[in-house]
VOMI-322796 format. One record per atom (N, C-alpha, C, O, CB): residue in three letters; atom name; x, y, z; residue number from 1. Coordinates in steps of 0.02 Angstrom, whole numbers. Glycine has a CB too. Layout:
% residues N
> aa | at | px | py | pz | i
> ALA | CA | X | Y | Z | NUM
...
//
This chain:
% residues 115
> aa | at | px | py | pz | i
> UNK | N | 481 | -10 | -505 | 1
> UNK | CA | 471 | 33 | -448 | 1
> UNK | C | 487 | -6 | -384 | 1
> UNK | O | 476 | -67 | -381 | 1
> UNK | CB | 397 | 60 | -446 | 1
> UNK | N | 507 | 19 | -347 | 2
> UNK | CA | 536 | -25 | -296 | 2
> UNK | C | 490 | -10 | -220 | 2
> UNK | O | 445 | 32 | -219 | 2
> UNK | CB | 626 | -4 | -289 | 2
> UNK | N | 500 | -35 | -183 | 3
> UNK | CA | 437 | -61 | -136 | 3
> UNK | C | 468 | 5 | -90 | 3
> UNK | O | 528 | 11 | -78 | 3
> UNK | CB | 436 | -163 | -95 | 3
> UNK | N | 425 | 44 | -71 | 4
> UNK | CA | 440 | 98 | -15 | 4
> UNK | C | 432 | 87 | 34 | 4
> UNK | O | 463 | 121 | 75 | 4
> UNK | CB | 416 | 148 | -12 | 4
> UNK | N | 383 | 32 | 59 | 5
> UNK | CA | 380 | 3 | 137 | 5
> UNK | C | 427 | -21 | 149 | 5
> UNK | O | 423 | -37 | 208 | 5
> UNK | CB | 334 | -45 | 159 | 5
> UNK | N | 477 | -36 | 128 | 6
> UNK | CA | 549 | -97 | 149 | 6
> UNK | C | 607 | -15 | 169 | 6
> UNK | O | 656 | -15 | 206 | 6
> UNK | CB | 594 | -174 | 40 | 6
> UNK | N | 584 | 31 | 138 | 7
> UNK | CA | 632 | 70 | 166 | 7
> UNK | C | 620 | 113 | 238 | 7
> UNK | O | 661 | 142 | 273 | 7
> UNK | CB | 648 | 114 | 113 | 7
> UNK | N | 548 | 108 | 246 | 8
> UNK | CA | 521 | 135 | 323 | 8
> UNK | C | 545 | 90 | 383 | 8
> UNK | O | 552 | 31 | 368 | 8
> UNK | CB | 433 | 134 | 327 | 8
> UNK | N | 559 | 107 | 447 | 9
> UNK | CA | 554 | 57 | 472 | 9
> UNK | C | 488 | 37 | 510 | 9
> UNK | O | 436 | 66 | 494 | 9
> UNK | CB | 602 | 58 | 503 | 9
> UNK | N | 486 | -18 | 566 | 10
> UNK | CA | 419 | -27 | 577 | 10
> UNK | C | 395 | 26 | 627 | 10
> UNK | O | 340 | 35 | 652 | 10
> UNK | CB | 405 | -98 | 600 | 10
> UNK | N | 438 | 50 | 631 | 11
> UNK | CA | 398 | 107 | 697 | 11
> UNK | C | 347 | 159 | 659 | 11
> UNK | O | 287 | 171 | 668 | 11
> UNK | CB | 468 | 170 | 746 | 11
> UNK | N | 410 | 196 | 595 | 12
> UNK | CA | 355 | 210 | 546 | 12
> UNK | C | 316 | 178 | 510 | 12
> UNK | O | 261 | 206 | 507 | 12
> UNK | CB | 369 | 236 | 511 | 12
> UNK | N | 319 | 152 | 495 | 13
> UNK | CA | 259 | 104 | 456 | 13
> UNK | C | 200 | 116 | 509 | 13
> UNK | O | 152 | 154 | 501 | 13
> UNK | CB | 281 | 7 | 446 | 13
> UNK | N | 207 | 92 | 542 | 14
> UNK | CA | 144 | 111 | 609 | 14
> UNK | C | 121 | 154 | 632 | 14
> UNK | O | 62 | 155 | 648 | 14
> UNK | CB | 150 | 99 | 661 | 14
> UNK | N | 161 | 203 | 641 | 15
> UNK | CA | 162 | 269 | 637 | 15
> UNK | C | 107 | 274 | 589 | 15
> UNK | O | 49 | 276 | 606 | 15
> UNK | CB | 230 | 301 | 619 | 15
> UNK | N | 125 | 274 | 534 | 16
> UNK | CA | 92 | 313 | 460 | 16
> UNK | C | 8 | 279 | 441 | 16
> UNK | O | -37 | 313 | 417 | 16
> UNK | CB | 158 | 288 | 376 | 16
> UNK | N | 1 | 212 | 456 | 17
> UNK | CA | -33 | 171 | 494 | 17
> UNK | C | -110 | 237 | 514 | 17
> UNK | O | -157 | 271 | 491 | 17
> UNK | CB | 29 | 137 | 567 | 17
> UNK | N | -65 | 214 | 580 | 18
> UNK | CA | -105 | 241 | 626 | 18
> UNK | C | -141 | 305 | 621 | 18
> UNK | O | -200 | 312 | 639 | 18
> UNK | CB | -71 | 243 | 674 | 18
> UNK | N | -108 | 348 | 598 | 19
> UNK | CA | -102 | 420 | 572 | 19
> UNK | C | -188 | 432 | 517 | 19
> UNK | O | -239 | 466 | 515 | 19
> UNK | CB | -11 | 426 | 515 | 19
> UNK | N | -151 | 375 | 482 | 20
> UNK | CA | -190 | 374 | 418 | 20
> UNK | C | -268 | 352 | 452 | 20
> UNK | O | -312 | 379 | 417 | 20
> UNK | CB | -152 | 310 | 355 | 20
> UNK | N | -293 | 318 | 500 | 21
> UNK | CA | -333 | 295 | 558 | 21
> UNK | C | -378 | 324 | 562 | 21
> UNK | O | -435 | 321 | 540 | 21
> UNK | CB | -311 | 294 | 615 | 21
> UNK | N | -334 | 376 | 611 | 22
> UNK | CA | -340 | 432 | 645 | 22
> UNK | C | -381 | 495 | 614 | 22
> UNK | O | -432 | 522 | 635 | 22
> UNK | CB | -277 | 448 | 659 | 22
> UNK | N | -334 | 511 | 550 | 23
> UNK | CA | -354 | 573 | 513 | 23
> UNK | C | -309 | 642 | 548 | 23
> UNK | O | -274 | 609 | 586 | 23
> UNK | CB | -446 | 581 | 522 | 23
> UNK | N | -295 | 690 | 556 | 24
> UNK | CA | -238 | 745 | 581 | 24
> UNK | C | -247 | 744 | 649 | 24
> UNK | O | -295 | 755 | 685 | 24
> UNK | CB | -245 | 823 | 554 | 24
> UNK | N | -186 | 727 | 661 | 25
> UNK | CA | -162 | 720 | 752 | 25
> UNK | C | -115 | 765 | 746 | 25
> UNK | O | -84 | 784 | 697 | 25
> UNK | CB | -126 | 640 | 789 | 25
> UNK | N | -111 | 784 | 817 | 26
> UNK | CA | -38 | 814 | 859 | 26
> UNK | C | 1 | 748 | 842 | 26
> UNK | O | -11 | 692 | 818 | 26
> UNK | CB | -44 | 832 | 962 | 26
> UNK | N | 56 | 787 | 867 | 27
> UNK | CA | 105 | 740 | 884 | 27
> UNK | C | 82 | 698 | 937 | 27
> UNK | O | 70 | 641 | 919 | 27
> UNK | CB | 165 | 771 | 901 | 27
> UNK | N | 72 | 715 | 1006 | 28
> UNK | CA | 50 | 689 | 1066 | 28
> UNK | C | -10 | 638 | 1049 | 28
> UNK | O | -15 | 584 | 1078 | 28
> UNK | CB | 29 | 748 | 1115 | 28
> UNK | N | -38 | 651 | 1018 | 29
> UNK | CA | -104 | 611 | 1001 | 29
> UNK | C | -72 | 546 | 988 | 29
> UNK | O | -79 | 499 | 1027 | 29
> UNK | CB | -152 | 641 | 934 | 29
> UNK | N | -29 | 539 | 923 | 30
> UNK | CA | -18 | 508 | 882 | 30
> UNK | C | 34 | 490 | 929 | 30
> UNK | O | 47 | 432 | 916 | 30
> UNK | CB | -15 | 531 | 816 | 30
> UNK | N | 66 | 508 | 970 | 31
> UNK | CA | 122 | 486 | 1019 | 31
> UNK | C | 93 | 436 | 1059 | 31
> UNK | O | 128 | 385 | 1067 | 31
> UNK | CB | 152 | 543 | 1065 | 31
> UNK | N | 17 | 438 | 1098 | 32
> UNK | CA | -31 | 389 | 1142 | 32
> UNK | C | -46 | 326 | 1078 | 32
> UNK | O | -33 | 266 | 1071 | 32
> UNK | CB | -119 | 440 | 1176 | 32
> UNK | N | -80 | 380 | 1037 | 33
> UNK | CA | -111 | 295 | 1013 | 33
> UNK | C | -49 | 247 | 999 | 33
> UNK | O | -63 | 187 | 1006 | 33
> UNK | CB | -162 | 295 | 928 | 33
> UNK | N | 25 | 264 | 977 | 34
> UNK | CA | 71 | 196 | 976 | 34
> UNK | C | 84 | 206 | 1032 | 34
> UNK | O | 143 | 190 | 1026 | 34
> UNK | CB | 135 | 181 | 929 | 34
> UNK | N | 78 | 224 | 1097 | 35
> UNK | CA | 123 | 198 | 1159 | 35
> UNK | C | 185 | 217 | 1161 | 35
> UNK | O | 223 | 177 | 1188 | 35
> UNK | CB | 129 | 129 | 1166 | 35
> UNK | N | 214 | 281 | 1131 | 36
> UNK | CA | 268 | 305 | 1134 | 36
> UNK | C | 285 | 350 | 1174 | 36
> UNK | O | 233 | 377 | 1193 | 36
> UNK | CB | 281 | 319 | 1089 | 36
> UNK | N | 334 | 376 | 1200 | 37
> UNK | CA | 342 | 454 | 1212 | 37
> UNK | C | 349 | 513 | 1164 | 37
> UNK | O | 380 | 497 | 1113 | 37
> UNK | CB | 393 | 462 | 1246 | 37
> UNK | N | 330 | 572 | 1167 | 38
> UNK | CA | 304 | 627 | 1089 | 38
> UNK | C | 382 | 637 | 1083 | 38
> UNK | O | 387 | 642 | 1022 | 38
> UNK | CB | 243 | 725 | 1101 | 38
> UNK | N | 439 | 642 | 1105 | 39
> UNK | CA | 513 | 634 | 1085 | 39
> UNK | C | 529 | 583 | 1036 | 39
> UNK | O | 574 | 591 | 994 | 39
> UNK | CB | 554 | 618 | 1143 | 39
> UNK | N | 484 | 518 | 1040 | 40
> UNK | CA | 498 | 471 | 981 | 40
> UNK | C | 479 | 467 | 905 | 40
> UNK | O | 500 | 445 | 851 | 40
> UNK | CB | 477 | 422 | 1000 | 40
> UNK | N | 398 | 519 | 950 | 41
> UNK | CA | 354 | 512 | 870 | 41
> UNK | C | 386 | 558 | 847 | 41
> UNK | O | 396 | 550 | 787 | 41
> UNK | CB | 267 | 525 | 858 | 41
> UNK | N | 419 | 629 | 878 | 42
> UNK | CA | 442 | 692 | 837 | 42
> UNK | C | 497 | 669 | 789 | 42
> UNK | O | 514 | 696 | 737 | 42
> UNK | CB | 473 | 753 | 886 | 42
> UNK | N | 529 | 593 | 828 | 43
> UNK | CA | 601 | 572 | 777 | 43
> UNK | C | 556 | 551 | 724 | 43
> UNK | O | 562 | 581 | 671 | 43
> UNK | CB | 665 | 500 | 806 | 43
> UNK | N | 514 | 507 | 728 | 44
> UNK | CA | 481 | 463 | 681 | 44
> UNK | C | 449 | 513 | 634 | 44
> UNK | O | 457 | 494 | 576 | 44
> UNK | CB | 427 | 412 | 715 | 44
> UNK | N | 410 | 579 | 638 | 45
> UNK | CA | 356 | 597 | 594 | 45
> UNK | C | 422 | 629 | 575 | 45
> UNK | O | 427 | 598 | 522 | 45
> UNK | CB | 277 | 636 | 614 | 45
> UNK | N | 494 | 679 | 575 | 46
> UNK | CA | 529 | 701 | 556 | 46
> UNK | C | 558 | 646 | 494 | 46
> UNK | O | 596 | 661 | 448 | 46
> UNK | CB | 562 | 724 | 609 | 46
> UNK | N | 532 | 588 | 505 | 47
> UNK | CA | 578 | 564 | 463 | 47
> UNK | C | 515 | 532 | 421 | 47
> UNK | O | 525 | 481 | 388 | 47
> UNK | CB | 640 | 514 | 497 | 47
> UNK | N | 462 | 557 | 421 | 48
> UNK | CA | 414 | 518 | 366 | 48
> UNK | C | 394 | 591 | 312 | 48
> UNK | O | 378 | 598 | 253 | 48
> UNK | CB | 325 | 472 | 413 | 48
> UNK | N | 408 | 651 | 387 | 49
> UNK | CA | 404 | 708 | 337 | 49
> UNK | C | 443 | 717 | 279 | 49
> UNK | O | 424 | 736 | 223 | 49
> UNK | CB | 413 | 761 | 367 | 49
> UNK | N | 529 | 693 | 308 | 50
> UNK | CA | 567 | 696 | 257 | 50
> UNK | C | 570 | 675 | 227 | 50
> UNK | O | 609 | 693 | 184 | 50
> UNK | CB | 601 | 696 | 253 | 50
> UNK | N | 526 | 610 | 218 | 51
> UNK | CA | 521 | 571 | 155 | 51
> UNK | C | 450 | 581 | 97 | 51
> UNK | O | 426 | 550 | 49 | 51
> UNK | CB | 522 | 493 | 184 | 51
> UNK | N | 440 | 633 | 128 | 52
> UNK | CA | 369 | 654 | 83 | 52
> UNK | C | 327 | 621 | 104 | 52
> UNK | O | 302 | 607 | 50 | 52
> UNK | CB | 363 | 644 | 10 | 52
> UNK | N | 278 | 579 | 162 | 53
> UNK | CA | 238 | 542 | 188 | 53
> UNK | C | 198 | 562 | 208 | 53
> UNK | O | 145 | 531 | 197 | 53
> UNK | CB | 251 | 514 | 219 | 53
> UNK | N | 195 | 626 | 252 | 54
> UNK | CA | 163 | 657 | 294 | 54
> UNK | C | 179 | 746 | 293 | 54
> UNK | O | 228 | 762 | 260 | 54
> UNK | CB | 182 | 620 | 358 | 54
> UNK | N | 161 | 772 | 309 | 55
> UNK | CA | 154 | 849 | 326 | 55
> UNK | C | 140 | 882 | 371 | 55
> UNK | O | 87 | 860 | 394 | 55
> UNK | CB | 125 | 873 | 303 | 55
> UNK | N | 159 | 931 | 401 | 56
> UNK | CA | 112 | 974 | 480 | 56
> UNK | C | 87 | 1009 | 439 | 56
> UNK | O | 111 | 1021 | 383 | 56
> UNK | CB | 151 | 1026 | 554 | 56
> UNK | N | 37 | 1028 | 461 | 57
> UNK | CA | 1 | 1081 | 455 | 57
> UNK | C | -30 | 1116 | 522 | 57
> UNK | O | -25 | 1087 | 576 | 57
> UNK | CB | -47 | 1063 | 411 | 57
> UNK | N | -66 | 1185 | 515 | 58
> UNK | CA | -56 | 1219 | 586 | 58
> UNK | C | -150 | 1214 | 603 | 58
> UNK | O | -201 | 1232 | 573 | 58
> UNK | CB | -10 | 1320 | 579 | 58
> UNK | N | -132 | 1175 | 671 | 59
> UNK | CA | -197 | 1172 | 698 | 59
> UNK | C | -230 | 1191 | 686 | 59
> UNK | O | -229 | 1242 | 651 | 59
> UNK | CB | -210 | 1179 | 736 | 59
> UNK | N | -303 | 1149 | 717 | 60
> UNK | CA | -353 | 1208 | 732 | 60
> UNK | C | -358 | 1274 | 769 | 60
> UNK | O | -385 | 1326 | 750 | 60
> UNK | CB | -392 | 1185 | 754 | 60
> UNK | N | -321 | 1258 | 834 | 61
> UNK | CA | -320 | 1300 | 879 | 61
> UNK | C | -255 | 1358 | 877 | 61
> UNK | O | -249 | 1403 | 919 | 61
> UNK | CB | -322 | 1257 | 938 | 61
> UNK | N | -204 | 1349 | 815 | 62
> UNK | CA | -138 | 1385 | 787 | 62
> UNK | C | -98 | 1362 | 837 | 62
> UNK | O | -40 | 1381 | 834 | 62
> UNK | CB | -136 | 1470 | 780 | 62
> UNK | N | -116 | 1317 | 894 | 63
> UNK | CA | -53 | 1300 | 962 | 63
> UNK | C | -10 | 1286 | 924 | 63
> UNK | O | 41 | 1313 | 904 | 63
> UNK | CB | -58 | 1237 | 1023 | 63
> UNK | N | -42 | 1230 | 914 | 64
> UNK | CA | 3 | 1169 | 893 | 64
> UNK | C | -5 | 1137 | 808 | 64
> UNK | O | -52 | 1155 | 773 | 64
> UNK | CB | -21 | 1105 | 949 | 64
> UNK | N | 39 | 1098 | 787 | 65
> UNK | CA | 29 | 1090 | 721 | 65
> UNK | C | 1 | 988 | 718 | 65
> UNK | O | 22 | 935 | 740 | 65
> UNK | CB | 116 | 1119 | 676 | 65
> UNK | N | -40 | 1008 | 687 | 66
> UNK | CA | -68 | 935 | 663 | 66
> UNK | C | -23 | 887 | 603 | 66
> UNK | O | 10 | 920 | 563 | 66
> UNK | CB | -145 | 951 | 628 | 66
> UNK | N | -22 | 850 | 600 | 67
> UNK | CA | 12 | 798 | 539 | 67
> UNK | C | -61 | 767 | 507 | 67
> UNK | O | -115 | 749 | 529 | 67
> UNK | CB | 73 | 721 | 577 | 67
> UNK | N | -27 | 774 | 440 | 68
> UNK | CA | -86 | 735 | 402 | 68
> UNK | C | -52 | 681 | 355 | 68
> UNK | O | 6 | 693 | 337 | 68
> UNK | CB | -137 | 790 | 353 | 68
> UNK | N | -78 | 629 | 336 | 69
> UNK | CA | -31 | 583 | 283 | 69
> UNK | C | -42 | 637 | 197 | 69
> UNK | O | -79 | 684 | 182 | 69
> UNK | CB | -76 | 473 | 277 | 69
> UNK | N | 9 | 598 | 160 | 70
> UNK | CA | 2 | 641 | 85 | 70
> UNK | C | -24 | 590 | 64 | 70
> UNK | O | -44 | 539 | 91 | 70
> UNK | CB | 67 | 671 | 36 | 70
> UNK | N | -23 | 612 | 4 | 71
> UNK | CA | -51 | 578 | -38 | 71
> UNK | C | 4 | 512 | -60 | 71
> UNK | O | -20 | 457 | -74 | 71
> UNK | CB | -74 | 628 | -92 | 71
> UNK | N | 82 | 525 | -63 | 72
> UNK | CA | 136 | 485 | -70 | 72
> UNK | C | 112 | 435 | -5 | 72
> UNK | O | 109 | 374 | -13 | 72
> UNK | CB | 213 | 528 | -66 | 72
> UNK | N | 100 | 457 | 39 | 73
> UNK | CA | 92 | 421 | 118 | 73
> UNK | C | 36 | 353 | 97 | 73
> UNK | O | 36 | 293 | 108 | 73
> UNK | CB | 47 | 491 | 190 | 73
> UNK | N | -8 | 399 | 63 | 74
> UNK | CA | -75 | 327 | 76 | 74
> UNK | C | -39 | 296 | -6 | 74
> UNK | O | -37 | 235 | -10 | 74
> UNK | CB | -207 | 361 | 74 | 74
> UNK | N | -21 | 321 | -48 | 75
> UNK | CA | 12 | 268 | -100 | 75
> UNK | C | 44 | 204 | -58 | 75
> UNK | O | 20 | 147 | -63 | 75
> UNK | CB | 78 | 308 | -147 | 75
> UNK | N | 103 | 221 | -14 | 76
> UNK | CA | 135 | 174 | 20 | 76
> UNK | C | 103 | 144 | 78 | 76
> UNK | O | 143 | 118 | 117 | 76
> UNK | CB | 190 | 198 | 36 | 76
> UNK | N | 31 | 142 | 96 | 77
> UNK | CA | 1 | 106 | 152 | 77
> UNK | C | -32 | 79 | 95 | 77
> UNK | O | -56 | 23 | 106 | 77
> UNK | CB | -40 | 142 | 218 | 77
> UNK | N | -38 | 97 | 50 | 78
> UNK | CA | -90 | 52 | 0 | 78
> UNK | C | -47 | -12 | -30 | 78
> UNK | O | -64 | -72 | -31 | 78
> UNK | CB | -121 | 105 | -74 | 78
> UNK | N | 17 | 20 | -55 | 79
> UNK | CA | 65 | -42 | -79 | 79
> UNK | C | 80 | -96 | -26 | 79
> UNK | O | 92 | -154 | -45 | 79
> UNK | CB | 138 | -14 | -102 | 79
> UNK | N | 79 | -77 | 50 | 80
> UNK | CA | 116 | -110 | 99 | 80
> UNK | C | 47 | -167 | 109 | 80
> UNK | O | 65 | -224 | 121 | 80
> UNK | CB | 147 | -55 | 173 | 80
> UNK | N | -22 | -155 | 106 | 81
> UNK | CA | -56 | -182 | 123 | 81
> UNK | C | -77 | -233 | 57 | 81
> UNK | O | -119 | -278 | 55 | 81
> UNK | CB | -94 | -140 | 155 | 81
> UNK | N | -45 | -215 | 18 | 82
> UNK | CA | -74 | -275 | -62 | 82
> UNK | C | -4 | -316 | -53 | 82
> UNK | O | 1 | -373 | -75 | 82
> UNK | CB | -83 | -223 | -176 | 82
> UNK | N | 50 | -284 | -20 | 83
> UNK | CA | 113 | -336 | -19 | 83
> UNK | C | 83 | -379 | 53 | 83
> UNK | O | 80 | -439 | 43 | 83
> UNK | CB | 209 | -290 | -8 | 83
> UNK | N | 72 | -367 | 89 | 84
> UNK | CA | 42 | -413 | 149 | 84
> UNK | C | -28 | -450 | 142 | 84
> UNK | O | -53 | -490 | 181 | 84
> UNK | CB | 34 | -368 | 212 | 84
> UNK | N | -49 | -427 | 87 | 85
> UNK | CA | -112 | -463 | 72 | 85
> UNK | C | -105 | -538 | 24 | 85
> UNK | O | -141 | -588 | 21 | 85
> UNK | CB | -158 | -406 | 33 | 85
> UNK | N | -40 | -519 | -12 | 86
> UNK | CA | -22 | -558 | -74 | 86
> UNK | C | -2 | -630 | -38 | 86
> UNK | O | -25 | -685 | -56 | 86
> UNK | CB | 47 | -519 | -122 | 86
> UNK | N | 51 | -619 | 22 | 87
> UNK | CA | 96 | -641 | 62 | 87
> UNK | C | 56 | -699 | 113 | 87
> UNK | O | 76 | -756 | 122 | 87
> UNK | CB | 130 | -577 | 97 | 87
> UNK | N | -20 | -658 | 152 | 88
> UNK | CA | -45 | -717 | 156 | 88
> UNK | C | -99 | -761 | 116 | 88
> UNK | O | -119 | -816 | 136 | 88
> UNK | CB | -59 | -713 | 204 | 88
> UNK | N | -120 | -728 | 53 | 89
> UNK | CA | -137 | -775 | 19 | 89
> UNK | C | -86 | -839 | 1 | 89
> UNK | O | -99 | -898 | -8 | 89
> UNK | CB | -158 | -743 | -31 | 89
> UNK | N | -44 | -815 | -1 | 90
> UNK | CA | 16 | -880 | -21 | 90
> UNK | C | -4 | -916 | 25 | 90
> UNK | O | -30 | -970 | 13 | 90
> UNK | CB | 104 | -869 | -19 | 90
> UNK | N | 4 | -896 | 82 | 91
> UNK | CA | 7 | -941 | 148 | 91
> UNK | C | -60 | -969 | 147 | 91
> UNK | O | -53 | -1030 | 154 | 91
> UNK | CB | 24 | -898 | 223 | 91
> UNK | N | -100 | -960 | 144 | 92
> UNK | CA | -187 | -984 | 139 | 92
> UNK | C | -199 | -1018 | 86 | 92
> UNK | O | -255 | -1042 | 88 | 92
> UNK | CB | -244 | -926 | 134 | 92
> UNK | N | -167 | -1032 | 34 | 93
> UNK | CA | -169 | -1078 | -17 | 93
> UNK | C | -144 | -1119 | -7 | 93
> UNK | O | -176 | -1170 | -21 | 93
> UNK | CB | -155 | -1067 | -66 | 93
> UNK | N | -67 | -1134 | 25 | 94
> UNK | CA | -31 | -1169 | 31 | 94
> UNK | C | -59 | -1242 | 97 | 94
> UNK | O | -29 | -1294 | 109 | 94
> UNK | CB | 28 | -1119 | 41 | 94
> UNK | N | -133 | -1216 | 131 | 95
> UNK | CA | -184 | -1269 | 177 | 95
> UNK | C | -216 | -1296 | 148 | 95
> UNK | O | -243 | -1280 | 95 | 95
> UNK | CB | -227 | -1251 | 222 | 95
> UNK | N | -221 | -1348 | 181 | 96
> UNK | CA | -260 | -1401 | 139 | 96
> UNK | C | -337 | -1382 | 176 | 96
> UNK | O | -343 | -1345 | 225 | 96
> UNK | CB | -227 | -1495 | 152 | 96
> UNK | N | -380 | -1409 | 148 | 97
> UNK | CA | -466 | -1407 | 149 | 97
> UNK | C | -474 | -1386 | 213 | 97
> UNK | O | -492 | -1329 | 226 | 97
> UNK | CB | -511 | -1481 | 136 | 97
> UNK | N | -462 | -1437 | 260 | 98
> UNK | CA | -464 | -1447 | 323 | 98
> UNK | C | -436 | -1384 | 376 | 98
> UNK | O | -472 | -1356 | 418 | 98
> UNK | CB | -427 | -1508 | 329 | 98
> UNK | N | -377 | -1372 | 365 | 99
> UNK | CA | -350 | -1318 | 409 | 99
> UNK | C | -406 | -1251 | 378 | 99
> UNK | O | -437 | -1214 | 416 | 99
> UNK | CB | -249 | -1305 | 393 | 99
> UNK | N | -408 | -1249 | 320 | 100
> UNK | CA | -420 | -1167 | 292 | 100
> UNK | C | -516 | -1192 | 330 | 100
> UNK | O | -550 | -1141 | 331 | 100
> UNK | CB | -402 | -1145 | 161 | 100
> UNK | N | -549 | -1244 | 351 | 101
> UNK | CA | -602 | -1223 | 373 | 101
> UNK | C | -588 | -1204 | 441 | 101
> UNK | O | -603 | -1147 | 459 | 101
> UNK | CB | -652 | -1267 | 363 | 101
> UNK | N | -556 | -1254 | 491 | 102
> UNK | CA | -515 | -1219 | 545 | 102
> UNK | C | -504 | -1134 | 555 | 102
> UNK | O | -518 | -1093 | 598 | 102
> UNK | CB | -449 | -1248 | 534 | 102
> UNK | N | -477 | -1134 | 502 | 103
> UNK | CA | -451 | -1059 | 509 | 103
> UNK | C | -534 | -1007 | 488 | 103
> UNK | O | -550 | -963 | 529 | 103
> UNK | CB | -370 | -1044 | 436 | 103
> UNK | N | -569 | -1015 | 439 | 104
> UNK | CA | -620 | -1004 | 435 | 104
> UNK | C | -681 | -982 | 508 | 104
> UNK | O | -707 | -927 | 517 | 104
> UNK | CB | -627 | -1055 | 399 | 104
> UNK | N | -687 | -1035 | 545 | 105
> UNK | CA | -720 | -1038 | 610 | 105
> UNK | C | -677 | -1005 | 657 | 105
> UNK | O | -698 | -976 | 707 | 105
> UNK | CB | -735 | -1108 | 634 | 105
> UNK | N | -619 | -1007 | 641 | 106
> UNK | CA | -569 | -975 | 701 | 106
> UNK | C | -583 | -873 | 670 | 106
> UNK | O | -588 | -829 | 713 | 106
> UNK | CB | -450 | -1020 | 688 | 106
> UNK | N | -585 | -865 | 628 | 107
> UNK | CA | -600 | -787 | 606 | 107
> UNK | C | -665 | -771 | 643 | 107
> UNK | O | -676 | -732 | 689 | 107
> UNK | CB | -609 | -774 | 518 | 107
> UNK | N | -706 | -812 | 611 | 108
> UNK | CA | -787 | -816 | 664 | 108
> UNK | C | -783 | -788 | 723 | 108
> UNK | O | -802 | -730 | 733 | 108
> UNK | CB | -815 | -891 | 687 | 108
> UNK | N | -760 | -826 | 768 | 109
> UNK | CA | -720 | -829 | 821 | 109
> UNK | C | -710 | -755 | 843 | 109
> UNK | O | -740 | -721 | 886 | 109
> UNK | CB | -655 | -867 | 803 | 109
> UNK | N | -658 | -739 | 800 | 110
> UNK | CA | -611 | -678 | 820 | 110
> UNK | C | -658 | -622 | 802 | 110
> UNK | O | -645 | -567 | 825 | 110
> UNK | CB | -532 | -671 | 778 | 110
> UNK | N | -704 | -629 | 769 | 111
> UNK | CA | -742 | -556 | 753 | 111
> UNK | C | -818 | -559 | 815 | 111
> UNK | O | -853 | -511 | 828 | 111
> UNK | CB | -774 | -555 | 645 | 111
> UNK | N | -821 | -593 | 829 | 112
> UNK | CA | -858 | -608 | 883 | 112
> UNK | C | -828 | -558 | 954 | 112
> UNK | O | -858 | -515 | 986 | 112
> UNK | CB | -852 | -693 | 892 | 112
> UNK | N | -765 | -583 | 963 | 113
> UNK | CA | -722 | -554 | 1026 | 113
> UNK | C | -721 | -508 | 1009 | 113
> UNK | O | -744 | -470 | 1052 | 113
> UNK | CB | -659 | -572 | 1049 | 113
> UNK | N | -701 | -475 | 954 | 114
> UNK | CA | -694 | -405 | 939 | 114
> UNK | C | -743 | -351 | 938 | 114
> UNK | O | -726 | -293 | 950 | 114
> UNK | CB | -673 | -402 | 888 | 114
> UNK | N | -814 | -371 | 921 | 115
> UNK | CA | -865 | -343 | 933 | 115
> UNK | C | -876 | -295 | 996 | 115
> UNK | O | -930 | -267 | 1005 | 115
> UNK | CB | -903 | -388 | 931 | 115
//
């Protein structure tokens, strides 16, 4: 089976991401949270629709139509995230004692700020 994240690009990938986040956005919604203009996301969700990723479906309000991820969609956020998970384990094995406690206190760190 061949890796379906390598054929998205990263805009989608992020896109689909985000989406998946989110739970059913507008376009516009989903246009703010990446910092796009809704002309970009309409290229982008057109092209995750066409790939079976995502779907509209019609609002709450019937305005406008919401996107939701499929079920194909979270298959491929699930594969993309065990291929990026795999990728830095390599990298985290490959430290010796010393750095990986470094890096250890430095996560500390970062979940602290993030709070």
């Amino acid at each position: 089976m061949r890796d379906e994240t390598l054929a998205l690009s990263p805009a989608q990938l992020s896109a689909l991401g985000t989406l998946s986040r989110l739970g059913p956005a507008r376009i516009g919604e989903l246009a703010d949270a990446e910092r796009v203009r809704p002309p970009s996301m309409t290229r982008t969700v057109d092209g995750l629709e066409e790939a079976g990723l995502v779907e509209r479906r019609a609002g709450a309000d019937r305005r406008a139509c919401e996107v939701v991820v499929t079920d194909a969609g979270r298959a491929v956020l699930t594969a993309d995230r065990r291929r990026r998970d795999a990728w830095l384990a390599g990298r985290i094995a490959e430290l010796d004692p010393g750095e990986v406690h470094v890096l250890r206190e430095a996560v500390a760190v970062l979940e602290r700020v993030n709070a």
